[in-house]
C-alpha positions in Angstrom: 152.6 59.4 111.8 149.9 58.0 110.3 146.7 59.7 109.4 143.7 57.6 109.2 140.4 58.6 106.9 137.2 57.9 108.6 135.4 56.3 105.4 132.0 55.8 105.7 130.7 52.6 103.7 127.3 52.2 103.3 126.1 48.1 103.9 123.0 46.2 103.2 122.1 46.7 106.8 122.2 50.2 106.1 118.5 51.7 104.6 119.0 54.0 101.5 117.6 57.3 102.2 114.8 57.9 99.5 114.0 61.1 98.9 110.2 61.8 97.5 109.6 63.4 93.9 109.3 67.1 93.9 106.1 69.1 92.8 107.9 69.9 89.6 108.4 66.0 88.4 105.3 65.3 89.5 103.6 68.0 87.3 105.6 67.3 84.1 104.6 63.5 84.9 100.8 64.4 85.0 100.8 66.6 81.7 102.4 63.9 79.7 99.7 61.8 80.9 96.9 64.3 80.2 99.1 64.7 76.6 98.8 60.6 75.7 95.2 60.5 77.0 94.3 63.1 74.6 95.6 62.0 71.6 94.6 58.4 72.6 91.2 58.6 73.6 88.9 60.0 70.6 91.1 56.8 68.9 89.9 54.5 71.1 86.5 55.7 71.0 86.5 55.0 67.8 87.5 51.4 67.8 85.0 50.9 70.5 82.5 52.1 67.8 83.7 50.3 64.8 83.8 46.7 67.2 80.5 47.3 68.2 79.7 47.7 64.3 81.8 44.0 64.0 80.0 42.4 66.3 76.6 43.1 65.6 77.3 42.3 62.0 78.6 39.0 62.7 75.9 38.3 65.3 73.3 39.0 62.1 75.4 37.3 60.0 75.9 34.5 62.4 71.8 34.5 63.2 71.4 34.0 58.8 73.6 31.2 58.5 71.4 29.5 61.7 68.2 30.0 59.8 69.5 28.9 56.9 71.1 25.6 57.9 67.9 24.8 60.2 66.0 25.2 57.3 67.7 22.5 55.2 68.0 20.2 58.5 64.3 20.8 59.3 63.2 20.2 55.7 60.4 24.0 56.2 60.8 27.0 56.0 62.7 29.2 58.3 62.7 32.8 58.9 65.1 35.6 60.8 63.6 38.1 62.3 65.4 40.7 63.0 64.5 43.8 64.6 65.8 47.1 64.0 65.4 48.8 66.7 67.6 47.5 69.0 69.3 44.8 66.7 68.3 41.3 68.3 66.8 38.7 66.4 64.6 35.5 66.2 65.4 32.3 63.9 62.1 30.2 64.2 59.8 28.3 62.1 57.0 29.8 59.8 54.4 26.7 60.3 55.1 25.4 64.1 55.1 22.0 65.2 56.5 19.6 67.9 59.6 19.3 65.5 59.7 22.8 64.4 59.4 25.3 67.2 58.6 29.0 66.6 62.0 30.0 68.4 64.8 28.0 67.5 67.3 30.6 68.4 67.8 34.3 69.3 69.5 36.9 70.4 68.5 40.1 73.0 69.4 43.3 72.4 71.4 43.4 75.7 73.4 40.5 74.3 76.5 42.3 72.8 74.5 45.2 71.5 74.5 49.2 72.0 72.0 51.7 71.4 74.2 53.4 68.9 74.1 50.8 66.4 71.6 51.3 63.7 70.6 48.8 61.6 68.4 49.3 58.4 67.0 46.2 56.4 66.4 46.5 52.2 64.5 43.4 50.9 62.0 41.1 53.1 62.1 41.3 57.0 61.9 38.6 58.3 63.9 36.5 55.4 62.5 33.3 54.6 64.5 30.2 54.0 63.1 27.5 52.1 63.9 24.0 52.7 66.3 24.0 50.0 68.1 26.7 52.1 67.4 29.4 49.4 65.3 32.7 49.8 62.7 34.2 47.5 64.6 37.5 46.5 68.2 39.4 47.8 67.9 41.0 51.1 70.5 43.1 52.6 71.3 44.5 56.1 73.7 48.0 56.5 75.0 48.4 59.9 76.0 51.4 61.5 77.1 53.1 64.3 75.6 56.7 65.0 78.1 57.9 67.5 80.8 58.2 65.6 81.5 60.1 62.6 80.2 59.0 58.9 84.0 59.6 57.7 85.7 57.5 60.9 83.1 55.0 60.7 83.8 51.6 59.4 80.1 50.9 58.1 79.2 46.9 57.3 76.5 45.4 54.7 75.4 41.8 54.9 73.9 40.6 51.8 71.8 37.5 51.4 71.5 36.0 47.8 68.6 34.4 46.5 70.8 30.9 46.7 70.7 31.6 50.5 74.3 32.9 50.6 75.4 35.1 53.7 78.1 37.7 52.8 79.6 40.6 54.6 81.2 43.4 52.6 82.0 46.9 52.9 80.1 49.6 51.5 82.6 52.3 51.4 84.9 50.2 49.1 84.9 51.3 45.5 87.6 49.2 44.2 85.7 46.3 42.4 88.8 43.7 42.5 89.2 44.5 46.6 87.5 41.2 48.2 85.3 43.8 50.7 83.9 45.2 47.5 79.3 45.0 47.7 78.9 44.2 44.2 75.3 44.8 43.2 
């Protein structure tokens, strides 16, 4: 006699029971998410802060070299305004004319900036340019960001020499050989 085994195969034509996650899974899934956002958000924040310090510095910086170049091309004097309340900034001529406007460039404070970042200007404000390209005496510009923490905070100084030079450099560095070094 011979037995036959009813074998069930499954085929493609057959659907897959899926069975749902239970409440347990699904908890231990949203704590480790609650655990990553934790640790990963005050980092974040952070970086938000310290970009916005980056970009507004190089906006500055970027608004400097402007001035300066426009003042060689122009052959007068140029000056950047900047404003430290809100961070934007004007590159126009001091004596206007049809070749020399009183606004060559700018920037709003809505343009890349946040109300966080401080900015706090030591020298002349505005800086003149001559049309050599060269200012009168060393300006520099420390920018900051106020909603962070001094320690987590990745402060910036731009520093304009007499020659019309535009550097950025980091005032927290001590080392004198490090290439972020503000030499005085």
């Amino acid at each position: 006699m011979l037995i036959h085994h009813n074998v069930h195969c499954q085929t493609l034509a057959d659907p897959i029971k899926q069975q749902g996650m239970t409440l347990v899974e699904l908890m231990v899934g949203i704590a480790i998410l609650g655990i990553i956002s934790a640790i990963a958000v005050p980092s974040y924040t952070e970086f938000i802060a310290n970009t916005q310090i980056r970009s507004t510095t190089e906006s500055i910086r970027n608004g400097l070299q402007v001035a300066r170049a426009e003042a060689i091309k122009r052959n007068a004097p140029v000056k950047f305004t900047l404003s430290t309340s809100d961070t934007s900034w004007v590159v126009g001529c001091i004596t206007t004319t049809t070749n020399c406007p009183a606004t060559i460039q700018s920037k709003t404070p809505k343009e890349g900036g946040s109300s966080s970042i401080t900015v706090a200007v030591t020298g002349a404000n505005p800086i003149t340019f001559n049309n050599l390209g060269s200012i009168s005496a060393l300006s520099q510009i420390d920018v900051d960001n106020n909603s962070i923490a001094a320690a987590k905070s990745k402060d910036l100084r731009i520093r304009v020499g007499v020659g019309g030079n535009v550097r950025v450099c980091d005032p927290n560095v001590t080392l004198t050989t490090d290439t972020r070094y503000c030499a005085t």
